[in-house]
N, CA and C of each residue as an Amber inpcrd file, in Angstrom:
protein
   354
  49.9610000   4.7840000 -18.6010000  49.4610000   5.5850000 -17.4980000
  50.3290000   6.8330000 -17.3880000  49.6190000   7.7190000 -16.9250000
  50.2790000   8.8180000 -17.0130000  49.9680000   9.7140000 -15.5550000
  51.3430000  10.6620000 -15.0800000  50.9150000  11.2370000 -13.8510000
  51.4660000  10.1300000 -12.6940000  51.5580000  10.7210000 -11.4660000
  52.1790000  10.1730000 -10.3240000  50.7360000   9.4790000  -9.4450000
  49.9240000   9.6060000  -9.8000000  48.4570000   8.9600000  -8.6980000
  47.5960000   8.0580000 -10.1390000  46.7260000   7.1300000  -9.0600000
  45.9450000   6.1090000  -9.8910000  44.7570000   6.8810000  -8.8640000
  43.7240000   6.2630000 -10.1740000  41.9220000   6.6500000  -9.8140000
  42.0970000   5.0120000  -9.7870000  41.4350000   4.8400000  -8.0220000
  40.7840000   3.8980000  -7.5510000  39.5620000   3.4290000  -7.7070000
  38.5350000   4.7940000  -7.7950000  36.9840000   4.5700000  -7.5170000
  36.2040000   6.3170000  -8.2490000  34.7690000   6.0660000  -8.1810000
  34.3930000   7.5320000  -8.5150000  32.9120000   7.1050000  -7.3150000
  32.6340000   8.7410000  -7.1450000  31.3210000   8.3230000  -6.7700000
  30.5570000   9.6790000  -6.8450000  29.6270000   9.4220000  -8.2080000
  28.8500000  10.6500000  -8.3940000  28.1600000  11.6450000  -7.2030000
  27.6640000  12.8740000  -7.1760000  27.2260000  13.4780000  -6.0320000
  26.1820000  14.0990000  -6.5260000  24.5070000  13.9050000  -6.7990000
  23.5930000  13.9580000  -7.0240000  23.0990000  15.2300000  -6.0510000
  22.7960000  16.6060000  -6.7310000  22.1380000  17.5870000  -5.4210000
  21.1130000  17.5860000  -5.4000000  19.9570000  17.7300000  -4.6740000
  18.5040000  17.0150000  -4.4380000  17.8330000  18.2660000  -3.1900000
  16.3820000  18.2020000  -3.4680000  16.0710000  19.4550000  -2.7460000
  15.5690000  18.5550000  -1.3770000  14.9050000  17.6120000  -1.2010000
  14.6400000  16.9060000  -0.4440000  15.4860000  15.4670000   0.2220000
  15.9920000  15.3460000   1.0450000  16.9650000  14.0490000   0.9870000
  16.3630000  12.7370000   1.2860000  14.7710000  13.0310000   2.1080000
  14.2930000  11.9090000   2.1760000  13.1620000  11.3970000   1.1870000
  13.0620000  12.2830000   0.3780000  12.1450000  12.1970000  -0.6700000
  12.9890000  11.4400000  -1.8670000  13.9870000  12.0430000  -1.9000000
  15.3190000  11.3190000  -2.8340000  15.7450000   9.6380000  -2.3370000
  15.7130000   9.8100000  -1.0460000  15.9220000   7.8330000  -0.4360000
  14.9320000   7.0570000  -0.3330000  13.3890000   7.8820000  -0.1850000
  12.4130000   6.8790000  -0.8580000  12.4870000   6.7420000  -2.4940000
  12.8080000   7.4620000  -3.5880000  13.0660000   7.5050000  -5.0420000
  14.2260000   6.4750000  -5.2700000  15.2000000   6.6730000  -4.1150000
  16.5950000   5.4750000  -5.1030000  16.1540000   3.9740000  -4.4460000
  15.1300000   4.0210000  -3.3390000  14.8450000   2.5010000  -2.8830000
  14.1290000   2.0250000  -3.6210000  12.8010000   2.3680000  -3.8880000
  11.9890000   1.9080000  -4.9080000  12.3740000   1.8930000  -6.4750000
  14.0110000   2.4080000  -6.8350000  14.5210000   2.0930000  -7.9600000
  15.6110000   1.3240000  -7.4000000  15.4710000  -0.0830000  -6.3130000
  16.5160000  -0.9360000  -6.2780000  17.4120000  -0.8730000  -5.6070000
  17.5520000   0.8540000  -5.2430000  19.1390000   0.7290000  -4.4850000
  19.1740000   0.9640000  -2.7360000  19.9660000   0.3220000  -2.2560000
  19.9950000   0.4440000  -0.6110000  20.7970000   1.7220000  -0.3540000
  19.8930000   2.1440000   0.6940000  19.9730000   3.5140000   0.9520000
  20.9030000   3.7810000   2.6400000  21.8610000   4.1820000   2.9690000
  21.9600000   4.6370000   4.3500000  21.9670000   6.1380000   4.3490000
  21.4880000   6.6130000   5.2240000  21.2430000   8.0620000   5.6600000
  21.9910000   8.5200000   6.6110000  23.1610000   9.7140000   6.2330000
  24.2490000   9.8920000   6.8830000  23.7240000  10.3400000   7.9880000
  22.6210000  12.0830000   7.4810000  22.0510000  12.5790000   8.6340000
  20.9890000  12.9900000   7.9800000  20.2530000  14.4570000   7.9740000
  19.1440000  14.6830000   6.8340000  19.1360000  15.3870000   6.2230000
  20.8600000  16.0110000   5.7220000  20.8470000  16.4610000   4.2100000
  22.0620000  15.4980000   3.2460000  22.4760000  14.4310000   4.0270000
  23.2560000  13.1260000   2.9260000  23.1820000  12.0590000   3.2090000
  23.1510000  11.3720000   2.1020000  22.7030000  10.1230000   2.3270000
  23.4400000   8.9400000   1.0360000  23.4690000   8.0050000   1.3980000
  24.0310000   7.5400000   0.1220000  23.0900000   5.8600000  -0.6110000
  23.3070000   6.1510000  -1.6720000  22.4160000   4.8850000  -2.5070000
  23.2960000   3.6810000  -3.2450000  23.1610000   3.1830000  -3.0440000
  24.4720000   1.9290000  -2.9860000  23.7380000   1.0930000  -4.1990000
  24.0880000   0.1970000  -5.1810000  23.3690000  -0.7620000  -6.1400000
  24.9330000  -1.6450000  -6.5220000  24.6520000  -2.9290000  -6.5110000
  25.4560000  -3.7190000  -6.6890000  26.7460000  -3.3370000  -5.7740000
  28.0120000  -4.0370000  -6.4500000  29.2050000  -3.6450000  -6.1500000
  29.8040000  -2.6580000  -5.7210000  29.7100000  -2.1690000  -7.2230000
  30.9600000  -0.7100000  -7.4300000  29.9490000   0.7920000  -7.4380000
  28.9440000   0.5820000  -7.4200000  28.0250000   2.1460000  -7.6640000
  27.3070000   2.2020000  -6.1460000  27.7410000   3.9310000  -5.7460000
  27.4450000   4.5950000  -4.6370000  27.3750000   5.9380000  -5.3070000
  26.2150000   6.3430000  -5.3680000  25.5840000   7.5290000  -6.0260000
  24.8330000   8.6510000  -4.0670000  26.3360000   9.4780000  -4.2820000
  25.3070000  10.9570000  -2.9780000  24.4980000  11.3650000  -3.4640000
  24.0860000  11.3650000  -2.3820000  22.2240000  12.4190000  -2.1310000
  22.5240000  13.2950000  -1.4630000  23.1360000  14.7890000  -1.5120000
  23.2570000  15.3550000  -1.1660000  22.1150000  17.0560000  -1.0870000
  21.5420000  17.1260000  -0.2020000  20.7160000  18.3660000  -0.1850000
  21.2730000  19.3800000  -0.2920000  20.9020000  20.1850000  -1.4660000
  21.3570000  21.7280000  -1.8220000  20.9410000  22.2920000  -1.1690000
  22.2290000  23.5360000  -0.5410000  21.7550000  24.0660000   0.6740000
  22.0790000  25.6470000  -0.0470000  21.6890000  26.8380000   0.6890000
  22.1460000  28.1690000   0.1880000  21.8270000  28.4370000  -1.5590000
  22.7800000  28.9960000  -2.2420000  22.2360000  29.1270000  -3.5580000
  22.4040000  28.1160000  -4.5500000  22.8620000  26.6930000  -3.9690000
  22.9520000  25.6560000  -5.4260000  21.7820000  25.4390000  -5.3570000
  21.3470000  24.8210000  -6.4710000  20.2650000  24.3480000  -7.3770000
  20.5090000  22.3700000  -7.3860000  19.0630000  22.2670000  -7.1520000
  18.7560000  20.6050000  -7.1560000  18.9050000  20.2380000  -8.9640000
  19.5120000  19.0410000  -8.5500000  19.0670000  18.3170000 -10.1320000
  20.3310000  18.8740000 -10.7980000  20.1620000  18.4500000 -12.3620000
  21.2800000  19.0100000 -13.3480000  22.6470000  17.8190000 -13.3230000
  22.4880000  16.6840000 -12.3970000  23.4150000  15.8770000 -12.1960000
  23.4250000  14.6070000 -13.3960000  24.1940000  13.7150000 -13.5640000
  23.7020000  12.5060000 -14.8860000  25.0910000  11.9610000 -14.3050000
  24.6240000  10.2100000 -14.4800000  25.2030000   9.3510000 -14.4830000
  25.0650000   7.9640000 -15.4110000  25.8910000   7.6930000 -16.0360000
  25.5900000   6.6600000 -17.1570000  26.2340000   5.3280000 -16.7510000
  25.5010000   4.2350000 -16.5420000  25.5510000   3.0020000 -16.2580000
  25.8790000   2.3750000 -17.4660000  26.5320000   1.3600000 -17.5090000
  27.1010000   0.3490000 -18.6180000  26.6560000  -1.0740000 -18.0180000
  25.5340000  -1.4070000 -18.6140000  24.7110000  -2.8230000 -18.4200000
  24.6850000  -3.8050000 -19.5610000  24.2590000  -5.3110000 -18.9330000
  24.4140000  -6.3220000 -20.2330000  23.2170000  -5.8030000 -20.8960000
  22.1540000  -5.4940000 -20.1730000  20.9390000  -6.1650000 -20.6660000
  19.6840000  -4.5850000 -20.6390000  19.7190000  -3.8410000 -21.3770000
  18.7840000  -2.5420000 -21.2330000  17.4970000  -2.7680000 -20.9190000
  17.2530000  -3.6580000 -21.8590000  15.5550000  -4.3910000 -20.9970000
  15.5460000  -4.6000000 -20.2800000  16.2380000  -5.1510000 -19.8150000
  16.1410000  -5.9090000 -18.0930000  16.4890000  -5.1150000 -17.1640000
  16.7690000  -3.9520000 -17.1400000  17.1940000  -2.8640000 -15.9640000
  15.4090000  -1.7150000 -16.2780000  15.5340000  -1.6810000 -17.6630000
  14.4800000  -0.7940000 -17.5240000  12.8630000  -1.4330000 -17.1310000
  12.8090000  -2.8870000 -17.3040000  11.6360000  -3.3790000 -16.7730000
  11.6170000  -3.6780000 -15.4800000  12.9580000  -3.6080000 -15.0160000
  12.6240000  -3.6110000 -13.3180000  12.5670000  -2.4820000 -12.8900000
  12.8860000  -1.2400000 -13.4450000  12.3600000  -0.0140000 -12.6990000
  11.2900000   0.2990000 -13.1290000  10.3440000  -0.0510000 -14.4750000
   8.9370000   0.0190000 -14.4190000   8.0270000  -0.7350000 -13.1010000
   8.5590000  -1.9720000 -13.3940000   8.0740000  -2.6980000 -12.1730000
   7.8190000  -1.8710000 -10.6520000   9.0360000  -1.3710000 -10.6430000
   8.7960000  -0.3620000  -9.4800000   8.0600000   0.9850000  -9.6580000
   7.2570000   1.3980000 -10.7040000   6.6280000   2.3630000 -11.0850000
   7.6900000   3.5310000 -10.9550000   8.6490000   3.4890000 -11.7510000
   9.9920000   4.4190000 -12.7330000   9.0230000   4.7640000 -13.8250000
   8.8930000   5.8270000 -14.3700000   8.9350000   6.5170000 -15.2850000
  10.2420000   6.0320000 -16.3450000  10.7210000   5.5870000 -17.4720000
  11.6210000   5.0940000 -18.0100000  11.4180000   5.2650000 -19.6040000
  12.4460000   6.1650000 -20.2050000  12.8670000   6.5610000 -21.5830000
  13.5980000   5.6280000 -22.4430000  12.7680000   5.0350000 -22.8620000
  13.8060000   4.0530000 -24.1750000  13.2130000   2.8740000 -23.1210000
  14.3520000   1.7120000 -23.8110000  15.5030000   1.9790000 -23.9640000
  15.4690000   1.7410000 -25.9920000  16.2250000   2.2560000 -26.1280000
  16.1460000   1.9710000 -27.8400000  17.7920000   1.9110000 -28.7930000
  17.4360000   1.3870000 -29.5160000  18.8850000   1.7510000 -30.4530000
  19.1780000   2.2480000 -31.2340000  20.8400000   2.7130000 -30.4960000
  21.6330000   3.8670000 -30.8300000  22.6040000   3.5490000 -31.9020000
  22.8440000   4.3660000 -33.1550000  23.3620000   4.2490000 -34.0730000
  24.9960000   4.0290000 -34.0710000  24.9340000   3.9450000 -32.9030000
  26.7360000   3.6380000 -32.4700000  26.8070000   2.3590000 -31.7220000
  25.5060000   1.2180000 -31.7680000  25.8570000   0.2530000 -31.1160000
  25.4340000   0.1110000 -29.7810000  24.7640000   0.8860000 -29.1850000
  24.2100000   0.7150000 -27.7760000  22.7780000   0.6980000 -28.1360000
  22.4090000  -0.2210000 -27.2030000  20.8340000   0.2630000 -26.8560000
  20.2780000   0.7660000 -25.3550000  20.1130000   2.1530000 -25.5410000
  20.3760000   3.1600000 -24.4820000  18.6650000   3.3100000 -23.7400000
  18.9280000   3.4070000 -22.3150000  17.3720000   4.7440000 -21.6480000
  17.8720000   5.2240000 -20.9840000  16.5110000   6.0520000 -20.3700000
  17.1310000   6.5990000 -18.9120000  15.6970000   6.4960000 -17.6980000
  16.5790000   7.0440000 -16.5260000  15.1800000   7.5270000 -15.7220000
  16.0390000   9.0830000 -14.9900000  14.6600000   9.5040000 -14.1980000
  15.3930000  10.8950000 -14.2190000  14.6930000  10.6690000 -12.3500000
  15.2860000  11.5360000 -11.4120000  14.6550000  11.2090000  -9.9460000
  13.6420000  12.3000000 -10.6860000  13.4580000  12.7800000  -8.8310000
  12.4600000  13.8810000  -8.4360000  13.0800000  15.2930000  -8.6760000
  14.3150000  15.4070000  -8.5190000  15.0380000  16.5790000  -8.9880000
  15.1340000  17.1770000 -10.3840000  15.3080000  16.0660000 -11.1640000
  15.6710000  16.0950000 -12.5970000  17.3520000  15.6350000 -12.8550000
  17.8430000  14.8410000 -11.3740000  18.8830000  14.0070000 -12.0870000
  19.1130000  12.7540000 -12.6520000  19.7180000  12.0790000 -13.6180000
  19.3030000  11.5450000 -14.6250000  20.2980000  10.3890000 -14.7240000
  19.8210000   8.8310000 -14.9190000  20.1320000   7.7910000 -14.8070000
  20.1740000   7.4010000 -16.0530000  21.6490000   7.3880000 -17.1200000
  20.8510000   7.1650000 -18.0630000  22.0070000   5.3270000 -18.3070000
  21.5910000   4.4670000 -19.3590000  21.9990000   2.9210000 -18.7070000
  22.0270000   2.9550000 -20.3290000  23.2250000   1.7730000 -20.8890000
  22.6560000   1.1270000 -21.7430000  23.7520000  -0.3290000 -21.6220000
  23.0540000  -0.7410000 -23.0200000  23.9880000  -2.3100000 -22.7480000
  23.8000000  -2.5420000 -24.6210000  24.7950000  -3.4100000 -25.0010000
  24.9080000  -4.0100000 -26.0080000  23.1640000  -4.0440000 -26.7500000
  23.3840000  -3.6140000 -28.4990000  22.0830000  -3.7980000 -29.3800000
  21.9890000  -5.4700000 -29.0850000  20.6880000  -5.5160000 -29.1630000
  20.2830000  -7.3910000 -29.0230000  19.6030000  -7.9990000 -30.3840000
C-alpha cells in the first residue's frame, strides 16, 4: 500500500437529464431507489453498489457515464434485465476470459457486467 489514506468505498455518479425518469429505469432494472429531492437520487443493488442519479444542471451534458460490474453468472444478470424489458448487449465471449454485456439507461449511461467464460 502506498500513500497515507485507504479507499474504503466508490460510488459512481451517473448525470441524467431527467431524475425521475432515471428512478423509474434503475427500478425496473432491479435496483432500490431513494430520492434525495428531484435532481438526486440514489440506486442501491445488493450490498456494496450505490450508483447517483444526478440531474445535469447548466452546461453539463446527460449520459457519457460507465460502470462495470464483476458477476458470477452473465446470463443470469442479463436475463433478468430482459425479463424486465432491458434492452441488453451480449453477453458474449471475450478473448481475455470474460463473458461480457451491457445495458445502457435513458441517457446513454452504460452498465456494462461480466462474469467468468462458462
Amino acid at each position: 500500500m502506498t500513500g497515507t489514506w485507504v479507499i474504503t468505498g466508490f460510488e459512481p455518479i451517473f448525470r441524467v437529464a431527467e431524475v425521475a425518469r432515471s428512478v423509474a429505469w434503475f427500478e425496473r432494472a432491479g435496483f432500490e431507489v431513494s430520492v434525495h429531492d428531484d435532481i438526486y437520487a440514489f440506486a442501491r443493488r445488493d450490498r456494496d453498489l450505490t450508483v447517483h442519479l444526478a440531474q445535469a444542471v447548466g452546461d453539463e451534458l446527460p449520459g457519457h457515464g460507465v460502470l462495470y460490474i464483476h458477476c458470477r453468472d452473465a446470463d443470469r444478470v442479463a436475463e433478468e434485465w430482459r425479463q424486465a424489458g432491458i434492452e441488453v448487449d451480449g453477453p458474449r465471449d471475450q478473448e481475455y476470459g470474460k463473458r461480457e454485456g451491457s445495458i445502457t439507461d435513458p441517457d446513454g449511461n452504460v452498465i456494462r457486467f461480466g462474469g467468468p467464460v462458462r
